[in-house]
C-alpha positions in Angstrom: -1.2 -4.2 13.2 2.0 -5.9 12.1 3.3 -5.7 8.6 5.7 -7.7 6.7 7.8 -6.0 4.3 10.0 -8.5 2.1 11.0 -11.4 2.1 11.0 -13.9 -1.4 8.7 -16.7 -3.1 10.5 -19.0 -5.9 13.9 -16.9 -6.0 11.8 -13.2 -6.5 11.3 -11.0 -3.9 7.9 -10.3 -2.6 6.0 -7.8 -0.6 3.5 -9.5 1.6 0.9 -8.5 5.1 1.1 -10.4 7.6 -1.6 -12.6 8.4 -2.7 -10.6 11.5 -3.9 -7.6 9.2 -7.2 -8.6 7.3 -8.3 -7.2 4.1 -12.3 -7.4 3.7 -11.1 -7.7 -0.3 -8.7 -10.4 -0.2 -5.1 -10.0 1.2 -3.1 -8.4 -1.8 0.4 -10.0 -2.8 2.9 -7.3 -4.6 6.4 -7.9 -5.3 9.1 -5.3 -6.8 7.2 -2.8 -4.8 6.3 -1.1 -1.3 4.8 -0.4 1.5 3.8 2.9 3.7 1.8 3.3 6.7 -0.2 6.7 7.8 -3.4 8.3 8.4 -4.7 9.5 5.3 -8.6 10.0 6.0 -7.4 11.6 9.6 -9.6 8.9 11.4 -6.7 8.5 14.1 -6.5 4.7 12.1 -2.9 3.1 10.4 -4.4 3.2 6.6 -2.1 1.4 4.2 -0.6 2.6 0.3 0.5 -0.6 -1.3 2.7 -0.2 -4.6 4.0 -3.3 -6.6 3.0 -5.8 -9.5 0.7 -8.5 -8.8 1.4 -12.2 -9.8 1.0 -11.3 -13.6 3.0 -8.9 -13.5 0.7 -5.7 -13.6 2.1 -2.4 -11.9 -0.5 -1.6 -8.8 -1.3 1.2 -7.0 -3.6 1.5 -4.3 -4.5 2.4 -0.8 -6.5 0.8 2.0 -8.1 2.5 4.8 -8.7 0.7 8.3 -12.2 0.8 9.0 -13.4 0.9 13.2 -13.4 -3.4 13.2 -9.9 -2.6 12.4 -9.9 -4.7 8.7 -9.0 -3.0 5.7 -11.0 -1.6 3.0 -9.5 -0.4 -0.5 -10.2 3.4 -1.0 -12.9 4.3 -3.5 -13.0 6.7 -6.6 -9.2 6.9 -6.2 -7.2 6.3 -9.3 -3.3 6.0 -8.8 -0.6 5.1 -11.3 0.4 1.3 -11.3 4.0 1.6 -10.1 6.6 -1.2 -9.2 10.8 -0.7 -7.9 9.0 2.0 -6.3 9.6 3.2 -2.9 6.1 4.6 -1.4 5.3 7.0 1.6 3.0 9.7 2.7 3.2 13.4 2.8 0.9 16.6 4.0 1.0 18.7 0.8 -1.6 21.2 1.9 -0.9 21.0 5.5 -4.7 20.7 6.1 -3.9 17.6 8.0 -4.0 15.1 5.8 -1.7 12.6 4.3 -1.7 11.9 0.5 0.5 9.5 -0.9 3.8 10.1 -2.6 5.3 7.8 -5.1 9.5 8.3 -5.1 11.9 6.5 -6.7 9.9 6.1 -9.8 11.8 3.6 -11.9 9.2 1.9 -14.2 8.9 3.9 -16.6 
């Protein structure tokens, strides 16, 4: 799996995935935002939390797990603030073993 953090589109930065990573939902395209990498569902599979806004500007949130044909699926029933100039990564709150995301660096509100 290789990612591509940022790089920029019409003067703006972006945040982008490489083309080598499929999403069965459409690649997303976030800019002003981040990316983190870890196993949330504990399946031994590189999941991905996304944060940015999209190309009308709308704060996103969301997390994709990477199913066994190694494509990427976005996470059901979970809700997560919209955040952008966010930075995003992972943490084991309950220490049960698995990772939830953490949102730091809030700055959009």
């Amino acid at each position: 799996m290789t990612i591509l953090g940022i790089g920029t589109q019409n003067n703006s930065p972006i945040i982008g995935i490489n083309q080598s990573v499929e999403f069965i939902d459409g690649t997303p395209t976030l800019k002003d935002g981040d990316i983190a990498v870890g196993d949330f569902n504990n399946d031994g599979l590189n999941d991905i939390l996304l944060t940015g806004r999209n190309a009308v500007n709308t704060p996103q949130a969301a997390i994709y797990y990477q199913r066994s044909d190694k494509k990427f699926a976005k996470v059901p029933n979970i809700s997560l603030d919209g955040l952008y100039n966010s930075t995003a990564d992972w943490v084991d709150y309950d220490v049960d073993g698995y990772n939830v995301p953490q949102n730091l660096d809030r700055q959009d509100n």
